[in-house]
C-alpha positions in Angstrom: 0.0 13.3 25.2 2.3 10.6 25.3 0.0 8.0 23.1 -1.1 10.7 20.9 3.0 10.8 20.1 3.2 7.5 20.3 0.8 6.9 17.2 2.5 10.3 15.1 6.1 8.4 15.6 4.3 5.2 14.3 3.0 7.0 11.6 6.4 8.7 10.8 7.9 5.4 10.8 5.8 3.6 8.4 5.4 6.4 6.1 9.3 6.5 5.7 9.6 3.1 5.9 7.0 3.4 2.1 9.2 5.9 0.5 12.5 3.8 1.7 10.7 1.1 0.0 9.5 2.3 -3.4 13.1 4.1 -3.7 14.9 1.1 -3.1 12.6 -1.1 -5.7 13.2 1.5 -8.2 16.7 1.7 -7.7 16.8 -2.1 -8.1 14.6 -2.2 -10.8 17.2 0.5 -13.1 14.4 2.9 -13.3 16.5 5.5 -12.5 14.6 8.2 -14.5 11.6 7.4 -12.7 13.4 7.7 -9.3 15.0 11.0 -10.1 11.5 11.6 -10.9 9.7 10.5 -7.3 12.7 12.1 -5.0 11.6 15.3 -6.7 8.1 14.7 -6.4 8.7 13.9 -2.2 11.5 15.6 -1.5 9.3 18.1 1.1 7.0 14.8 1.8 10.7 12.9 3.0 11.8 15.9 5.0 8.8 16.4 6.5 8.3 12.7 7.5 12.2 12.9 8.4 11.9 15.4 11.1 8.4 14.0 12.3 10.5 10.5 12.7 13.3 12.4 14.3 11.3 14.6 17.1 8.4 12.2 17.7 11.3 10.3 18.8 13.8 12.1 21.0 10.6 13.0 22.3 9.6 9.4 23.3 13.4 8.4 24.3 12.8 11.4 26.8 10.2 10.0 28.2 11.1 6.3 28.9 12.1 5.5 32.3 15.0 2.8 31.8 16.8 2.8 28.8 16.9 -0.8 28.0 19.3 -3.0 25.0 16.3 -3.2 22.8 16.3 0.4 22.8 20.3 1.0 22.3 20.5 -1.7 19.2 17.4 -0.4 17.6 18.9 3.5 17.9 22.1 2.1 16.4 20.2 0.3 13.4 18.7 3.2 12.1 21.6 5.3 13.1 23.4 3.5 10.4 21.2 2.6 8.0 20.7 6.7 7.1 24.1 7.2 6.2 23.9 3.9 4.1 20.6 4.8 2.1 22.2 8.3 1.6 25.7 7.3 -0.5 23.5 4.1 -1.5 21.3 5.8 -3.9 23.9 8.9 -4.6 26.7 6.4 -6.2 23.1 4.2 -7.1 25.0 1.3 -5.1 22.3 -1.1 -5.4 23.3 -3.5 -1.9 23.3 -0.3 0.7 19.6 0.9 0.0 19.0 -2.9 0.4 20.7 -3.5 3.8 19.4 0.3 5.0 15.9 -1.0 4.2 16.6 -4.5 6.0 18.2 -2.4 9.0 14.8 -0.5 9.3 12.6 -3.0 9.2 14.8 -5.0 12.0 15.0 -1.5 13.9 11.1 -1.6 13.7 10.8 -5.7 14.6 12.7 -4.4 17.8 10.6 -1.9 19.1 7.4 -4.7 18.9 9.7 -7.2 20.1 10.4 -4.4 23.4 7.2 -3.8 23.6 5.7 -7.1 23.4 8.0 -8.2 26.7 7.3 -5.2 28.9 3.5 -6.5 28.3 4.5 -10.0 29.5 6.4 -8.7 32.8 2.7 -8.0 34.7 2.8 -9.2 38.0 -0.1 -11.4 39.0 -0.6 -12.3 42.4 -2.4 -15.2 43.7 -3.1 -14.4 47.2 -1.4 -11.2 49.5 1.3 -12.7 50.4 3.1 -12.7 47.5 2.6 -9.2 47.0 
């Protein structure tokens, strides 16, 4: 169950991470019609993908045995960079949908980097006695 969650958070993620995206290059691009426009369009689409993003992880954070650094700056990141997309593209302040995307992305370079070190950390014994 746990890799069939796995996959539906990493799903979640990179389908917010698209809508973060083509919000924040219309936003920078002054089509501001055609945003109004696409936040109508996905509003149930965002919420949707918001809450899978949200449960499939808690769900996963319950499940890991050690909570490690990785884990703790990349909760902070996106902790932060929701409130800074949400008043970002309210007052249509250009710079905060920017660094809330950035802050994703690096949120999202974390886990990989996490997981790509707990792959490296395999023991590998040459003989018995260093077991």
């Amino acid at each position: 169950m746990a890799t069939g969650m796995l996959h539906s958070h990493y799903l979640f993620v990179v389908l917010f991470t698209l809508i973060y995206l083509v919000k924040t290059i219309l936003l920078l691009s002054d089509k501001d019609e055609l945003l109004e426009k696409f936040k109508k369009k996905t509003k149930v689409l965002e919420m949707i993908v918001s809450f899978g993003f949200l449960a499939t992880g808690i769900y996963l954070m319950t499940q890991l045995p050690v909570i490690t650094m990785y884990t703790v700056i990349k909760l902070g990141l996106v902790f932060l960079s929701i409130p800074l997309a949400v008043i970002g593209f309210k007052k249509k302040k250009k710079m905060m949908p920017c660094l809330s995307f950035f802050l994703i992305i690096v949120a999202f370079g974390l886990a990989h980097k996490a997981k790509d070190s707990k792959a490296g950390e395999k023991i590998v014994a040459v003989n018995g006695k260093e077991i």
